[in-house]
C-alpha positions as CSV (number, residue, x, y, z in Angstrom):
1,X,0.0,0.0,0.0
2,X,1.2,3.0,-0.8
3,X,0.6,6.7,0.9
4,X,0.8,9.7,-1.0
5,X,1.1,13.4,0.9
6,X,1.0,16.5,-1.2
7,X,0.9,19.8,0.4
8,X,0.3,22.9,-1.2
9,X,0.6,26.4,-0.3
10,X,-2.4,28.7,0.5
11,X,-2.2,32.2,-0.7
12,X,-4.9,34.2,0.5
13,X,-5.5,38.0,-1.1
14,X,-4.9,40.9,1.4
15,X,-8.7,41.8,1.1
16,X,-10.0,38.5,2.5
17,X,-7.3,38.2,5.0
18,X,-8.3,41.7,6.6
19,X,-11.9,40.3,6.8
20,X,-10.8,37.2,8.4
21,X,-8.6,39.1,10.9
22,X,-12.1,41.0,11.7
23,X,-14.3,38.7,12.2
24,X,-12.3,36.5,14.2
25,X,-11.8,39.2,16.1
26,X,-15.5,39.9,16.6
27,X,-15.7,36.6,17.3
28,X,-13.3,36.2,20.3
29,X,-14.6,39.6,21.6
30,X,-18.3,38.3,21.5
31,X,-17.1,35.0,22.8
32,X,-15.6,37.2,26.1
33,X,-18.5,39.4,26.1
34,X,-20.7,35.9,26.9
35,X,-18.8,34.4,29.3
36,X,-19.4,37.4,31.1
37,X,-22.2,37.8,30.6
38,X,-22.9,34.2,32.1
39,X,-20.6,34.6,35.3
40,X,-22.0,37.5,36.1
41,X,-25.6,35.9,35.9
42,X,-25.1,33.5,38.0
43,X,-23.6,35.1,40.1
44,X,-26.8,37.1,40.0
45,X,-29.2,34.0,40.4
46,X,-26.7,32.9,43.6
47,X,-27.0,36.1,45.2
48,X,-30.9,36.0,44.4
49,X,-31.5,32.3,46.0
50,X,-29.5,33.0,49.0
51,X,-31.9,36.4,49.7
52,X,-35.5,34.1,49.1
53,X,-33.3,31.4,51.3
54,X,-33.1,34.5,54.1
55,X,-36.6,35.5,53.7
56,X,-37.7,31.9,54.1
57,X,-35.7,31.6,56.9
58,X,-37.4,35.1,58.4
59,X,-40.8,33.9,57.8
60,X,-40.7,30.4,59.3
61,X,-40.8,29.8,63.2
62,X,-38.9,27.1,64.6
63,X,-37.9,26.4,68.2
64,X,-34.8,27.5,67.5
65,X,-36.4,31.2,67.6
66,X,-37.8,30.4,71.6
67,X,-34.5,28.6,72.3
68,X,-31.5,30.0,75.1
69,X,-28.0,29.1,75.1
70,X,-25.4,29.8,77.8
71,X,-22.8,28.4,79.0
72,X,-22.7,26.8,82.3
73,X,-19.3,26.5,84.0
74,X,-18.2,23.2,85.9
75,X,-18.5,24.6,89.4
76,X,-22.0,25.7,88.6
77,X,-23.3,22.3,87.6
78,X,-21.5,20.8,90.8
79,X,-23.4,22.9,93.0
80,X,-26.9,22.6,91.4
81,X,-26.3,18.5,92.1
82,X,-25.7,19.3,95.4
């Protein structure tokens, strides 16, 4: 079996390689203007779910609300066995 491998040279006109040159630069910008664009929505949705989280939070009673912690120190405890 036998391979053959011919290359050839590619000569674009000056013309068509300006346009190329412009839209792939349009291209990369828009490509950065997205991923922007998406980071900084989700961010958005993020910051959004963790407010309705809060409000939830706010609007629901749990005992936790009617609940006192403190803390009680050895000596205390010894002389509330007593």
């Amino acid at each position: 079996m036998t391979q053959m491998f011919v290359q050839v040279a590619c000569v674009i006109p000056a013309e068509d390689l300006f346009t190329r040159e412009t839209k792939g630069l349009a291209l990369a910008c828009l490509s950065v203007f997205v991923s922007l664009f998406v980071i900084n929505y989700l961010d958005y949705v993020k910051k959004l779910q963790e407010n309705n989280y809060i409000e939830w939070d706010i609007k629901t009673v749990t005992a936790g609300d009617y609940s006192i912690e403190f803390d009680l120190k050895p000596s205390f405890f010894e002389k509330y066995c007593q």
